[in-house]
C-alpha positions as CSV (number, residue, x, y, z in Angstrom):
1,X,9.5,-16.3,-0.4
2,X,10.4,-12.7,-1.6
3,X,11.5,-14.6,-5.4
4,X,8.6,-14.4,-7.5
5,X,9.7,-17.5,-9.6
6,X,10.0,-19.3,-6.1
7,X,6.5,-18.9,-4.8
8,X,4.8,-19.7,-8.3
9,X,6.6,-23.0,-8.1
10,X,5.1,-23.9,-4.4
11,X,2.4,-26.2,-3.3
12,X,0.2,-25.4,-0.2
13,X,1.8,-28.2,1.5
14,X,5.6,-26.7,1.2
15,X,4.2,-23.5,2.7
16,X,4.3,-22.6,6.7
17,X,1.2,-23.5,8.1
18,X,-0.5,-24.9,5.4
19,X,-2.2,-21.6,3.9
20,X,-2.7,-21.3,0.1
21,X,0.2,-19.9,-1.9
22,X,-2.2,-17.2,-3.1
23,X,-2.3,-16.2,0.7
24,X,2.0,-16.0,1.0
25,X,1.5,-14.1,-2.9
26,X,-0.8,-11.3,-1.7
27,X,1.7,-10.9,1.2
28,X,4.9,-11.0,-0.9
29,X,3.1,-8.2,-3.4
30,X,1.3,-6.2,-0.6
31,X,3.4,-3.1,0.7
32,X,2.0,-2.0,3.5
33,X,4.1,0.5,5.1
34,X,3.8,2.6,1.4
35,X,-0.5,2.3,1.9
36,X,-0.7,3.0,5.4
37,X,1.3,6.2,4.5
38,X,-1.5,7.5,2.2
39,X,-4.0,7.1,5.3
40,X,-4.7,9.8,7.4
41,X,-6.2,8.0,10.3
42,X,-4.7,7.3,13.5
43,X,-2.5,4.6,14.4
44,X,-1.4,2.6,17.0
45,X,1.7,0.3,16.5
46,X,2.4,-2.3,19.1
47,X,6.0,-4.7,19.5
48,X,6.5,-7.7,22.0
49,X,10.0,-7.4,22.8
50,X,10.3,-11.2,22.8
51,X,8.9,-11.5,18.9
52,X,11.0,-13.4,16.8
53,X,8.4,-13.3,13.2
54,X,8.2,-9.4,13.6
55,X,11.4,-8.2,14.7
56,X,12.1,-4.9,16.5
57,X,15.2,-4.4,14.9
58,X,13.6,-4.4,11.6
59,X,9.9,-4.0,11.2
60,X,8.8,-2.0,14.1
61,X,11.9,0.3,13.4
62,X,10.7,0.3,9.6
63,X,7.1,2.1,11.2
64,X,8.8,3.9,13.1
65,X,11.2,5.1,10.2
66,X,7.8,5.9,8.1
67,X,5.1,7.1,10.5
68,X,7.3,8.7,13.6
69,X,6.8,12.3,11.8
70,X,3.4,11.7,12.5
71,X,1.2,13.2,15.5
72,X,-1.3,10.4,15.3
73,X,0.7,7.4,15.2
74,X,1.9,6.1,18.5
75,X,4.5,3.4,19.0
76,X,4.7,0.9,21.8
77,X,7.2,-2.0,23.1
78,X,6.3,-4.3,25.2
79,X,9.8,-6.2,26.9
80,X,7.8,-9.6,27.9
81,X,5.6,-10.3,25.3
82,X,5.8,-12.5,22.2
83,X,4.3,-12.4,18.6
84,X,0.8,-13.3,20.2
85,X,1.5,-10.3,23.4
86,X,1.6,-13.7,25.8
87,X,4.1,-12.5,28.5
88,X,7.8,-15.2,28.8
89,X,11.0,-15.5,29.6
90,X,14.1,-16.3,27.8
91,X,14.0,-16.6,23.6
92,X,10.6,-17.0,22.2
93,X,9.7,-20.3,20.0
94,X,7.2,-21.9,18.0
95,X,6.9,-24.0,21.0
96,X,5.6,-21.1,23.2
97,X,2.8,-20.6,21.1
98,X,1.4,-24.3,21.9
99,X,1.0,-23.0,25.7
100,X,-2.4,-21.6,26.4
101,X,-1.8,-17.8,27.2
102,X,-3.9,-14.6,27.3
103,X,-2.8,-11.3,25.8
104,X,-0.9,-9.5,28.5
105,X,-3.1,-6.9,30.6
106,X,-0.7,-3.9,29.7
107,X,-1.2,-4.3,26.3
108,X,-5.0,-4.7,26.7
109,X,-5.1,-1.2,28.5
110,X,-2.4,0.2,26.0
111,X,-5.3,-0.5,23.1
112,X,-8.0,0.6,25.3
113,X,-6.5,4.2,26.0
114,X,-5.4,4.7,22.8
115,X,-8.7,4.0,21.6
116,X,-10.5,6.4,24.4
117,X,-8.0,9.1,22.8
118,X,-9.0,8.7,19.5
């Protein structure tokens, strides 16, 4: 996906879930970490522990790496949750996500104060 040559060459049908190649295109040239640095609003970043598309290790360290210096960005981990912030146990799948769920209470009260702050 990250080869320019490679995602000019693909239909909609070889792409993960079906969405357009313009759709995976704009993502591939979209850097968001280097536009959300030029904003001076406040942030809130939030990580299921249990997310396996966004990984901790990687991406939520990456905002961390680029916005931690900053007094209105806050960061939050959530050990249960998935990509979606449904609560599980064990290794997250894409077999979880065909289980009704609800977004997790503490991550509903997480957004809430951190919108009553702002």
């Amino acid at each position: 996906m990250k080869d320019p040559k490679f995602i000019e060459n693909l239909s909609r049908e070889d792409l993960t879930l079906g969405m357009p190649v313009a759709y995976w295109k704009d993502l591939h040239d979209h850097d968001p970490v280097t536009i959300v640095k030029t904003l001076n609003l406040p942030i809130l970043v939030l990580q299921g522990r249990r997310n396996y598309q966004v990984l901790e290790s990687e991406d939520f360290k990456g905002w961390k790496d680029a916005l931690n210096h900053r007094e209105n960005v806050e960061f939050e981990v959530f050990q249960k949750t998935n990509h979606l912030f449904i609560a599980g146990e064990g290794k997250s799948t894409p077999q979880e996500y065909m289980v009704e769920g609800h977004v997790e209470k503490d991550v509903i009260d997480s957004i809430v104060e951190w919108i009553k702050k702002i």
